[in-house]
C-alpha positions as CSV (number, residue, x, y, z in Angstrom):
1,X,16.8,63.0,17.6
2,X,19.7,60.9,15.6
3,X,20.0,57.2,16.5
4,X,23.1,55.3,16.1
5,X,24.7,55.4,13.0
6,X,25.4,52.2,11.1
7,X,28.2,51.2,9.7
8,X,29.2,51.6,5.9
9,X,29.4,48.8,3.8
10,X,31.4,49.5,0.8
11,X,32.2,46.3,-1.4
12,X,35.6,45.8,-3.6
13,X,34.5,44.4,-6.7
14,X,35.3,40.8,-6.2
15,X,33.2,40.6,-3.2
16,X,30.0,42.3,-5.3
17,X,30.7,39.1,-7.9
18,X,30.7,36.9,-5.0
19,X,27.8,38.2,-3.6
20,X,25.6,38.5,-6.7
21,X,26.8,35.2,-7.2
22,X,25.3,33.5,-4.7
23,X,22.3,35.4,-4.9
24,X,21.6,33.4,-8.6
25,X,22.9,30.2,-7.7
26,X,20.4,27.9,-6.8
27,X,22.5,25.4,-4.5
28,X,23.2,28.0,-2.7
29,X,21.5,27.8,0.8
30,X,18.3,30.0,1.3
31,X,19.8,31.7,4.5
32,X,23.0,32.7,2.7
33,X,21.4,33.8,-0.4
34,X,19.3,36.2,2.1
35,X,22.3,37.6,3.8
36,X,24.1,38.4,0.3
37,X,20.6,40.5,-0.5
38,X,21.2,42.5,3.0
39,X,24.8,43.4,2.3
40,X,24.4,43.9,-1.2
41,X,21.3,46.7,-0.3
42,X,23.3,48.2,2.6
43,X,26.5,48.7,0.2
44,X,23.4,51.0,-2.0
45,X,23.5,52.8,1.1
46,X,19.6,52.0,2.4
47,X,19.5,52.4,6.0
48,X,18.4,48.7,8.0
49,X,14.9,49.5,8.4
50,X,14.7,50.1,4.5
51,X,16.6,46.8,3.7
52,X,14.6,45.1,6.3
53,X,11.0,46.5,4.9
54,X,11.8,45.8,1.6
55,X,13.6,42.3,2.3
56,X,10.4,41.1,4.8
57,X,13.1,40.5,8.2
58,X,13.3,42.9,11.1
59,X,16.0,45.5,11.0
60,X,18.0,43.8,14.4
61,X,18.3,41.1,11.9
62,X,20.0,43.6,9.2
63,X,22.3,45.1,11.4
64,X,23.6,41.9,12.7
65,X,24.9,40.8,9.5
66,X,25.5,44.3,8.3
67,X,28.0,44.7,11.5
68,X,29.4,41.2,10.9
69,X,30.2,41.6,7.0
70,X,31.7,44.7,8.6
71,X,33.9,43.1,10.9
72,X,34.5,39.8,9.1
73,X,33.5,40.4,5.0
74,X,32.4,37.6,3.5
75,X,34.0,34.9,6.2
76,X,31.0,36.4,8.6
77,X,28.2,35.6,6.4
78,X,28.4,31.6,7.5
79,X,26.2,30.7,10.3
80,X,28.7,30.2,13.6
81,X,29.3,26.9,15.6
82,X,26.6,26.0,17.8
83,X,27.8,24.5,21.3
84,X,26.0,21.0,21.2
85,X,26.2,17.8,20.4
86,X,28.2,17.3,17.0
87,X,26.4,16.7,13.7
88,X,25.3,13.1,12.5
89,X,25.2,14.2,9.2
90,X,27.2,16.0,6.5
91,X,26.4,19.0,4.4
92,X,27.2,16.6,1.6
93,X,24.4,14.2,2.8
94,X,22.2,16.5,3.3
95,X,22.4,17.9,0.2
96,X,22.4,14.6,-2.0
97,X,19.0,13.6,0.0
98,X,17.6,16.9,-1.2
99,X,18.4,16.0,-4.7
């Protein structure tokens, strides 16, 4: 029995340099850097359970940013708009607190 397929995520090279980019820079947020590990183990060709195992996430969470790298390269790596009430505070607050 074959289950869906997934789609193929084949990098230029700019968007590999981005990607390992943000992977060793340490500003980076952890949720991004995470997302940049998926996509850069699917592009090896590892199949979502594989990236998922070896990354510790669930392999739902893999294909979801595995199909929206797909649809939307690295623009669909950012987290999306939440409805809600807007934000208080800036990323640029946020990250001077942290320092």
């Amino acid at each position: 029995m074959v289950g869906r397929v997934a789609d193929e995520v084949i990098l230029s090279a700019d968007e590999r340099s981005f990607l390992e980019a943000q992977i060793r820079r340490h500003k980076a947020p952890r949720s991004l850097s995470d997302r940049c590990r998926m996509i850069l183990l699917c592009a090896e060709g590892l199949q979502s359970k594989e990236v998922g195992a070896r990354l510790g996430v669930h392999e739902h969470t893999v294909g979801k940013w595995r199909r929206r790298f797909v649809k939307d390269r690295i623009e669909g790596l950012t987290d999306e708009y939440r409805p809600g009430r807007p934000r208080t505070v800036s990323d640029a607050q946020v990250a001077e607190v942290i320092e």
